[in-house]
Every structure is written in C-alpha cells, then in structure tokens.
C-alpha positions in Angstrom: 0.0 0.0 0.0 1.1 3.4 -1.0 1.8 5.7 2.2 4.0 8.5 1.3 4.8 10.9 -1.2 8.5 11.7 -2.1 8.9 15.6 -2.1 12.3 17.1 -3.5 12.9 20.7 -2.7 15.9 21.4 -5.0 17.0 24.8 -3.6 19.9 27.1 -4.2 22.4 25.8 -1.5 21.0 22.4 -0.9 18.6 19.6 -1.7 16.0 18.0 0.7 14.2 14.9 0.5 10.9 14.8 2.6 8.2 11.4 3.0 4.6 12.9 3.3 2.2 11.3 5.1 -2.1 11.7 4.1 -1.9 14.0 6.8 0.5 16.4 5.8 3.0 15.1 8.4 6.6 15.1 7.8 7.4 11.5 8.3 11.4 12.2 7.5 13.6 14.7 6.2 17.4 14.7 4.9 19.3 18.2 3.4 22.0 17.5 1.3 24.6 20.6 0.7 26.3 21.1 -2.8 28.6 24.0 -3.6 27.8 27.2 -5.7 30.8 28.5 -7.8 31.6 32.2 -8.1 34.1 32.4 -11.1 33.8 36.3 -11.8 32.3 39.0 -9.3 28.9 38.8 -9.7 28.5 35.5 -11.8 26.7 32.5 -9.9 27.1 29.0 -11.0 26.3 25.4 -10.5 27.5 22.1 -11.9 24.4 20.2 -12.5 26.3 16.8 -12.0 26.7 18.3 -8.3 22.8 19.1 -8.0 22.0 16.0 -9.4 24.1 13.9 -7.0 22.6 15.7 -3.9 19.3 14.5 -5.1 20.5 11.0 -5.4 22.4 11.4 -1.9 19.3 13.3 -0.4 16.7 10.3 -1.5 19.2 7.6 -0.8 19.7 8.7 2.8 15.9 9.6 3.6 15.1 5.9 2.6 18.1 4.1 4.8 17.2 6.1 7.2 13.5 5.5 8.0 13.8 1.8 6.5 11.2 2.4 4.3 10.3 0.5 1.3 10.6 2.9 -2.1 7.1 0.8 -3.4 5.3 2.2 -1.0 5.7 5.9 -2.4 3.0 6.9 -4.6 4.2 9.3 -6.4 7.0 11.8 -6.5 6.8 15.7 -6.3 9.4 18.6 -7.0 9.8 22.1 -6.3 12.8 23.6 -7.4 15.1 27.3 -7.4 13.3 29.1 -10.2 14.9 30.5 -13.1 18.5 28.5 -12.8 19.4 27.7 -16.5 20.6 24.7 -18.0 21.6 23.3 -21.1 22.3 19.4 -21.1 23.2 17.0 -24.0 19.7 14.7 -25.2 21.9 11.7 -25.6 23.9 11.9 -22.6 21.8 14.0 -20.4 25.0 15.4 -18.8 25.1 19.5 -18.5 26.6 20.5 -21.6 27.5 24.0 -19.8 27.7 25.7 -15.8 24.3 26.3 -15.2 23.3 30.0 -14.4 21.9 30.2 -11.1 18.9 32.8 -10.8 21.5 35.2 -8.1 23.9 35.7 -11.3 24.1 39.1 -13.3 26.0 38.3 -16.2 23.6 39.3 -18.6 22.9 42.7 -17.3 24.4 44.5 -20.5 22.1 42.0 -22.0 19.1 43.4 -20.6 19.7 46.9 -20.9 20.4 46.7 -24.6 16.7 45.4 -24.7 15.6 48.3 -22.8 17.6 50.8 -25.1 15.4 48.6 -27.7 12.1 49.7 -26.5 11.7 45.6 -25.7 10.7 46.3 -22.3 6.9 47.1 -22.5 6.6 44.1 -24.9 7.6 42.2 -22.3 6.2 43.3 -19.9 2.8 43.0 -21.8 3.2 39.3 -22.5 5.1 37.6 -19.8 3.7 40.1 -16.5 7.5 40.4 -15.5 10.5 42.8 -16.2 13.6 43.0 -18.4 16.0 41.6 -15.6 18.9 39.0 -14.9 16.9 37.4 -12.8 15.0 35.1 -15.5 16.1 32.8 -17.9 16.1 34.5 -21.0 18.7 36.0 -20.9 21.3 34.0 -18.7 20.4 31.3 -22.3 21.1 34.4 -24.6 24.0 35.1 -22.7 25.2 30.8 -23.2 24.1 31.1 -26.8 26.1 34.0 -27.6 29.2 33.1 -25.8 29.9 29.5 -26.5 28.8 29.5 -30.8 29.4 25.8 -30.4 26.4 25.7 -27.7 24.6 27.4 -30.2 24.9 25.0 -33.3 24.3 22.4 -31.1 21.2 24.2 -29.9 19.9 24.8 -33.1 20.6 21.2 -34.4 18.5 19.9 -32.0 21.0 18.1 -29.8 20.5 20.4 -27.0 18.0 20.4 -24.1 16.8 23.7 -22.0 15.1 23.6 -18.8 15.2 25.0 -15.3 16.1 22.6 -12.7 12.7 21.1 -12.3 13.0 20.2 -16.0 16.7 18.6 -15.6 15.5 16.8 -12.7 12.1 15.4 -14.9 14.5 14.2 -17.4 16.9 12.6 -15.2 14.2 10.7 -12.9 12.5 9.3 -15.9 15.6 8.5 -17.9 15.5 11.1 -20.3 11.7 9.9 -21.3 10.3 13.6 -20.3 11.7 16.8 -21.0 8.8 19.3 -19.6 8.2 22.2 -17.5 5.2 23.6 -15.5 3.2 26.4 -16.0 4.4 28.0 -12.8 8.0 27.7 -13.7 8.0 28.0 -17.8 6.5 31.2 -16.4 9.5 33.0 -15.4 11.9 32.4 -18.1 10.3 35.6 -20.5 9.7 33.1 -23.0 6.1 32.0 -21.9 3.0 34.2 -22.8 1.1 34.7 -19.9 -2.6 34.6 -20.8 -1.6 31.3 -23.9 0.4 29.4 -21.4 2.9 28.9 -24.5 6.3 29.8 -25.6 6.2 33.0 -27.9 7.5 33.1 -31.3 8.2 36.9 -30.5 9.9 36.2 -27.2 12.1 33.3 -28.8 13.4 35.6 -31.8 14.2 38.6 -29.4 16.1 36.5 -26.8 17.8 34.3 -29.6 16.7 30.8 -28.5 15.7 28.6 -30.9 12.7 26.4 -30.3 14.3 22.8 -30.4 15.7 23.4 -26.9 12.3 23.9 -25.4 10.6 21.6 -22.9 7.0 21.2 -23.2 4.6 23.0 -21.3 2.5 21.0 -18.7 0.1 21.7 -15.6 1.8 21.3 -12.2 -0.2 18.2 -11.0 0.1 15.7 -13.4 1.6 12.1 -14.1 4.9 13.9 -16.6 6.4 9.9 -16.3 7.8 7.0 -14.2 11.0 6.8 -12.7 13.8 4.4 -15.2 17.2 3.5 -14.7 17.9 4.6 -11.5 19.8 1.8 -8.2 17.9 3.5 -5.6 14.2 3.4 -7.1 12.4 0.4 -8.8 11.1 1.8 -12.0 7.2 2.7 -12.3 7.1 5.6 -9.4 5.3 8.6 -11.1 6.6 12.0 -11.0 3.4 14.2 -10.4 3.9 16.9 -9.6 6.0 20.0 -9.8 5.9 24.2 -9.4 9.0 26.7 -8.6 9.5 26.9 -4.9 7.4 30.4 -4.1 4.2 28.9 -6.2 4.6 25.4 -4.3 5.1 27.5 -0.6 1.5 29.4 -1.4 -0.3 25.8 -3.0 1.5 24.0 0.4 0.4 26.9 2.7 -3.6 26.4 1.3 -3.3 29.5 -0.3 -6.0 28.1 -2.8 -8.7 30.8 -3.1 -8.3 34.5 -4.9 -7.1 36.8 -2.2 -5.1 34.2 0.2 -1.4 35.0 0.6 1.7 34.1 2.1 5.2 35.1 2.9 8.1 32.9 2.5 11.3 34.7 4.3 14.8 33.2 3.4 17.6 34.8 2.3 15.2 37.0 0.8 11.8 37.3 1.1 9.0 36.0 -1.2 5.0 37.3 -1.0 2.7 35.7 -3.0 -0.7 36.1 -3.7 -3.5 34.1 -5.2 -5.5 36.8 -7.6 -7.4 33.8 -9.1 -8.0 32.5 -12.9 -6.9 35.8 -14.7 -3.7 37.9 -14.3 -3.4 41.3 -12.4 -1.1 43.3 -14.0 0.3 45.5 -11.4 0.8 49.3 -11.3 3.0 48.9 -8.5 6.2 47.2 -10.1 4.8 43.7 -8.8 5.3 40.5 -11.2 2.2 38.9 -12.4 3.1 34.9 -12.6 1.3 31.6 -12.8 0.7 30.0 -9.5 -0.4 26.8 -10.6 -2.3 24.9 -13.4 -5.0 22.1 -11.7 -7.4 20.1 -13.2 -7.5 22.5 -16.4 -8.2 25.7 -14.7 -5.0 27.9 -13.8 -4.5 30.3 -10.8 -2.5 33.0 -10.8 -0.8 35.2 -8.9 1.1 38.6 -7.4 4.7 38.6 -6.5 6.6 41.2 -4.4 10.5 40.1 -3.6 12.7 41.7 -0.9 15.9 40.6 -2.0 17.4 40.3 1.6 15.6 39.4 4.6 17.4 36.6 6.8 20.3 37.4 4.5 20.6 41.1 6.9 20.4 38.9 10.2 23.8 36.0 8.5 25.4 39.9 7.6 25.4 41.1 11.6 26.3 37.8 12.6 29.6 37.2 10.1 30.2 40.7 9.0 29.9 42.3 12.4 30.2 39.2 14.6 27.2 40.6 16.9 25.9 37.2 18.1 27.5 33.4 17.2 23.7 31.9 15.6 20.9 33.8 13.8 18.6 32.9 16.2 20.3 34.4 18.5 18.5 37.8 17.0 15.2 37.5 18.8 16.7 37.9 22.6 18.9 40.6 21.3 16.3 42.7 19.9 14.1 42.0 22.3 16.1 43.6 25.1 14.9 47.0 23.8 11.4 48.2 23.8 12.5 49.6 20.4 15.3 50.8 17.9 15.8 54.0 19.6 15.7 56.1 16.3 18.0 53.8 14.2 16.5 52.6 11.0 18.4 50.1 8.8 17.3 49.9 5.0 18.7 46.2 4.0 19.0 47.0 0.3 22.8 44.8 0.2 22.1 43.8 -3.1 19.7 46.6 -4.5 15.8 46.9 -3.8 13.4 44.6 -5.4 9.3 45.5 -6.1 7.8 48.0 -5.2 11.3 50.0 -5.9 13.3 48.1 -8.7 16.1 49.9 -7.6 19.3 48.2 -8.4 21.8 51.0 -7.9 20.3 50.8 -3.7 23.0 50.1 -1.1 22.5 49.4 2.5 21.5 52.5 5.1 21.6 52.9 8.7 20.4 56.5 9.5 19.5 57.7 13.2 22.7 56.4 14.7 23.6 58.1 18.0 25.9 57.4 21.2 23.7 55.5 22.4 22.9 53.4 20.1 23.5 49.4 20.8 23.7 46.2 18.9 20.5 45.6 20.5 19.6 48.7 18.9 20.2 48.0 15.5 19.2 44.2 15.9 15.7 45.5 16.1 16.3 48.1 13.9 17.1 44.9 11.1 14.0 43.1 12.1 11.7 46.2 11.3 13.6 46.8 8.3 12.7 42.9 6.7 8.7 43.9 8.2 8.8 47.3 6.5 10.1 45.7 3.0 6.7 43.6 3.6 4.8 46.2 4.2 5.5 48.1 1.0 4.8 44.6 -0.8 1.6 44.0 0.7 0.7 48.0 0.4 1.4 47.6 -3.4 -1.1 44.7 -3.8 -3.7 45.7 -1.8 -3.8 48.7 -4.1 -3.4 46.6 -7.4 -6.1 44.5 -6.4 -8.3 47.1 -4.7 -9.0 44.7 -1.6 -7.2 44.6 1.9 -5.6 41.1 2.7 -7.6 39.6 5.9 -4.4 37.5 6.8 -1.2 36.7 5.5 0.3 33.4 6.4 4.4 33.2 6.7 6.8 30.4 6.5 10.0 29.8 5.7 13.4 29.8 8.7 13.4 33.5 9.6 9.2 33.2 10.6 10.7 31.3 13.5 11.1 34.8 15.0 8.1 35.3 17.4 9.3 39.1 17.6 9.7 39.7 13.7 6.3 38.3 13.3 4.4 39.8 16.1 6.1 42.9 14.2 4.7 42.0 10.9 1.5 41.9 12.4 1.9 45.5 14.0 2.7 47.4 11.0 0.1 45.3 8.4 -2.1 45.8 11.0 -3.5 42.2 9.9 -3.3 38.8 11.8 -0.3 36.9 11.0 -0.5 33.3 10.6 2.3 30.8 11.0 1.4 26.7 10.2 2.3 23.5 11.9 4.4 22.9 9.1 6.7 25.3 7.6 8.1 22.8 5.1 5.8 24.3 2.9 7.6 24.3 -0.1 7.8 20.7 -0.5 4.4 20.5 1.3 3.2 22.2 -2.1 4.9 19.9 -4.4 3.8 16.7 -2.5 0.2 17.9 -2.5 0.2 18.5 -6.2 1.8 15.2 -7.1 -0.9 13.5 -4.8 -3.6 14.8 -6.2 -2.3 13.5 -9.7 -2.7 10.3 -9.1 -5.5 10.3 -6.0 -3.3 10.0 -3.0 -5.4 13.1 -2.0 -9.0 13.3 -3.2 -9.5 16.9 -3.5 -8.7 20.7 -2.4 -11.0 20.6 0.5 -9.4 17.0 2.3 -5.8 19.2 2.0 -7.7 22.4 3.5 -9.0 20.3 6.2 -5.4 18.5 6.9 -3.8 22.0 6.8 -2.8 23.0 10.4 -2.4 26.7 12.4 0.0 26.8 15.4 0.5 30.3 15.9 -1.0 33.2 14.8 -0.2 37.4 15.8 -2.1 39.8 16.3 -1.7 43.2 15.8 -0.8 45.0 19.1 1.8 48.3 18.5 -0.2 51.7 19.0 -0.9 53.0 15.6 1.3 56.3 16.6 3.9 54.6 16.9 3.4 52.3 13.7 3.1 55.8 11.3 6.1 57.3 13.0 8.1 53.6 11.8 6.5 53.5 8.4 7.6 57.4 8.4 11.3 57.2 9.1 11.5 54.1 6.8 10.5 55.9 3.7 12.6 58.6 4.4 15.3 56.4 4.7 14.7 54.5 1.6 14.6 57.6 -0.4 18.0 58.2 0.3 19.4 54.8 0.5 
C-alpha cells in the first residue's frame, strides 16, 4: 500500500528529500549541501552533476534512514530554485555548460540593450514580468552568444533547456520527459502569460531557438515514471511539480483568490493568489502563474525583498554581533524599540515596489547610544517594513485589503519579527504547523495527480495553524516607523 509521497525541494544551497504522510506530516527529512561556484564578481554558478548527486544522496539517505520500502511511495513531487538555466546534451543527459543560477548578473548588458530597444513594454505585456537577470532568457542568450558551439548544437536539436525542475524530470525518468510547468515556464520571459505557450516573438528577441524547449505542462500531473535509477524500482510517477514560491503558497492552502503568504529566506517572497486571470500590477509587482489544476490555472502577485534573513547572517559574520541567527530574537528583544535607528537592508539593491538596483545598504538615526540591540531591532523592522510596501502595493493593485497573511519559511521562526509583521500590516499573522511548505506544495500537487489526496477541501482540512499574531503596537507609533523608513529608503 502506498503511504508517502516523495517531495524534493531542490534549492539554491541544498537539496531536501521529505516522505509525506495523508496528513501532511513530515514523516522524514534529509538536506544535502552542494557547492555554488563564483568564477567572476557577480556571476553565480552550478554544476548540474553536483545538484543532481545531492538529489540522489538526499533520497538515498531519507530511505536508509526510516527503512522504508521505495514501493510504498506513490508518487514523487518537486519544487525547485526558479529561473536557474541549464543546457544538457539529449543523448547523454549530462550538463553541456555551468548552469546559471537565478542570483547571477552576467547578462545585465544584455538586458539593458533590450531596454535601449524599447523591448521592455513588450515584455512586460506578454510575460507580467520585467527586463531583468533574474530570468532565464537572458542567462540562455548570454550561453548562446558566448559558447557559438552551444549554439549550433542548440539549433541542431542536440540540445536540451530547462530550469532545474526540467533537468530533474529528465533525469528521474531516464530522459523519457523533457517538460516544464506552468508556474516555472513562467518565469523564463519566454512563456506568454494569458496562452500558457512559448512566444515566437519572445524566442526571436532572446535568440533561443525552439528545439531546446521543454514542453509546457500543468503542475499536477503524471509527466512519467521513474527508469534507470539503483535507488528506485522503475514505475514511481513523477506528479507533480511548481517553482519553490508557487509550491510555498499551493503547500500553505493559499487556494482561493485573495489568500497570501510570505516565505522569508535569504530574501523574502509574498505571494498572492489573484485567481484564474492575471493582475497586472501598477505597483512594479510580477504577475506569474501560481499553478495549473485540473485545467483551470490560478494566478498570482509577487513582491521580492531581496534580503531578509540574509541582513540577520550579515550582523552575525560581517559584524560578529551574536554566534547563531537565532540568536537575534533575545537581542532585539532587550529593547522596547530601535531607539531612532532605521536600517534599510538594500545589500544587493531593492526589489518591487522600488526596482532599484543601484540601492546600497542604510543605517540612519545612529547616536551614542545606540547598541547592537539597537540595530538588531532596527534589522527586524527593516525585513517587516520591505513587507509592508509589498503588501501596500497589492492591496492597491487589487483594490482589496488582505484579511491575513500566512508566513513560512526559517526566519518566521522569529516570534518578535512576526508579532512585528503583524503590528505594522495591522493584519493577523499566521504561522502553520508545518513550515516545510515548499515541499508540502509539491507533495500535494503530485498526490492529487494520481489520487493520493481526493481533492482541495481534504488538504484544506489537513492544513494546520499553530501560531498566529495579532496586531498590538499603537498605531502612533506604527506611522512614526513607516515614516522614518521611507525617508530612509529615499536616500538609501
């Protein structure tokens, strides 16, 4: 009898194998590390051999581990890092280049020649995204234009594309499936929107020729059985995939219009569910598929702060204020507030609602008496604040306030940074049982594919709350925060 699914969360650092029980429980769970490469200042690679041997590693030891037999999974699930590129040989399936993780800006001078252009509103228009390095597009215009070799090949058919969840597809069913999902061919700039289907337009202005492309399928569904593989017996289906942020909102039973969630990482990731047609936003927010289910597709708003737990790793290496990130919360709680000092984490630039690339880093309000304890809180309101403009810009994009938003993810650990989430949204804050959620997501869509889980409303039910915040910080002292903080963005 069938009682788990196999979720893979393929992230940026690391790869996790999960066994998920029928009711959502995490059964067992092994992390698998595998290096990233920095060759140039600001390039970001991976070696696809290394991410596919942590997956093999990550599966192997979650099975010796629990004892359990591999024919009692029912189906496998993935969720991957979004918008890596890869290019791998048909034949061989082996990477035929470094693939470009989504961090890398290689291809900036690539994007701002399409700006000088005029491409920008066109793609805008047809993918609900912007002209940056963060997508695909143009980390595969950059490998075409580079490596003419990769190109031929590419053009004679000999090459495959695909974003990890693709690569990973192909390997698991021995090279039988080359697909992607909605939710993840959505944020190459290659995928219209409204068609679900690569764009002869978008092809010829990034340079990528169609016989590299996977085919586009929904994010639950049977995409093939596993083949070939020592540690599986062949026959498992792979059913179900979506890019990390889309599986998070799906795992966090984000399924109605309206519903949203906050994922916060290294960065931090809100999502939210605007329903079966695209909002474009007026705010600098990305319009992107959530998921495609049973033939009807959901999509969704996304706001991204580009640094959120990264801030709190950046007091604790760079300034050596306390030996563990969690460490944080006592520290910041040992103030009843930052005592003027506002700290704008834009270390790498601001994301949406500012698109700001050219943003560094600001501390402002800085006296003698200013502590670490001080500017520990200070970095805590400055990850809530970058939320708050996010949420701020959705509400007004889709003209209807949120009535909670539910968080996941390591940093929503933090009992103080939540309860001052909740403060300045002035909205309940929601934290789950679970806060795998990102694999929770993929395992629920691959058991609905093949009827592990009958329907939406048995997952709602088996979804579980164990904290949630409300708001408590006078609203005085919430205007005079949200004050300083734009002031200091403005300059930052």
């Amino acid at each position: 009898m069938s009682r788990y699914i196999l979720a893979i969360d393929q992230g940026t650092t690391g790869t996790t194998a999960l066994l998920i029980e029928r009711d959502l429980r995490i059964a067992a769970k092994v992390t698998v590390d595998f290096p990233q490469h920095f060759p140039k200042p600001g390039w970001v690679e991976h070696d696809g051999e290394e991410i596919w041997f942590s997956v093999i590693q990550a599966i192997r030891r979650v099975l010796d581990g629990t004892g359990v037999n591999p024919r009692e999974i029912a189906a496998i699930g993935l969720t991957n890092q979004r918008e890596t590129t890869l290019l791998w040989d048909r034949r061989t399936g082996r990477p035929a280049a470094p693939a470009i993780v989504w961090q890398c800006r290689r291809s900036a001078d690539i994007c701002d020649e399409l700006k000088e252009r005029g491409a920008e509103p066109l793609v805008r228009r047809k993918t609900g995204l912007v002209l940056d390095p963060y997508f695909s597009a143009t980390k595969l215009t950059w490998l075409l234009r580079h490596q003419p070799e990769l190109r031929r090949r590419a053009e004679a058919g000999d090459l495959a594309f695909g974003t990890i969840d693709t690569f990973l597809v192909w390997r698991l069913t021995g090279g039988r499936s080359h697909v992607s999902d909605v939710s993840n061919a959505s944020r190459t700039l290659l995928m219209e929107l409204r068609r679900l289907d690569w764009d002869k337009e978008l092809l010829d202005l990034f340079e990528v020729p169609a016989t590299v492309l996977p085919d586009i399928v929904p994010s639950s569904a049977v995409y093939g059985q596993t083949r070939g593989l020592d540690l599986l017996p062949d026959g498992i289906p792979v059913a179900g995939m979506a890019g990390d942020q889309q599986a998070a909102l799906f795992g966090q039973a984000c399924f109605e219009a309206g519903e949203a969630k906050c994922t916060y990482g290294t960065g931090a990731f809100l999502l939210q569910n605007t329903g079966e047609e695209p909002v474009e936003s007026g705010h600098g927010l990305l319009t992107t598929v959530a998921w495609q289910l049973d033939g009807r597709t959901s999509y969704a708003l996304e706001g991204s702060a580009f640094i959120a737990g990264a801030a709190v790793q950046w007091l604790r290496d760079g300034l050596g204020l306390f030996p563990a990130s969690a460490d944080i919360e006592h520290l910041a709680a040992s103030v009843p507030d930052s005592g003027g000092v506002v700290f704008v984490p834009a270390l790498t630039g601001l994301g949406a609602p500012h698109w700001n690339s050219g943003a560094r880093g600001l501390i402002s309000g800085i006296t003698r008496g200013t502590t670490a304890a001080h500017l520990a809180r200070a970095t805590l309101e400055g990850m809530a604040l970058q939320i708050h403009d996010l949420v701020a810009a959705m509400t007004e994009d889709r003209g209807a306030t949120l009535r909670h938003l539910k968080v996941d993810g390591g940093a929503a650990q933090n009992n103080l940074l939540m309860q001052l989430q909740a403060d300045l949204l002035q909205l309940p804050v929601v934290r789950p049982q679970t806060v795998e959620t990102t694999a929770l997501g993929a395992s629920m869509l691959a058991g609905l594919a093949v009827g592990f889980w009958k329907n939406l409303d048995e997952l709602r039910q088996s979804w579980r709350e164990e904290r949630r915040f409300a708001p408590e910080m006078a609203e005085k002292r919430r205007e005079e925060l949200i004050r300083d903080w734009r002031q200091a963005v403005a300059k930052a």
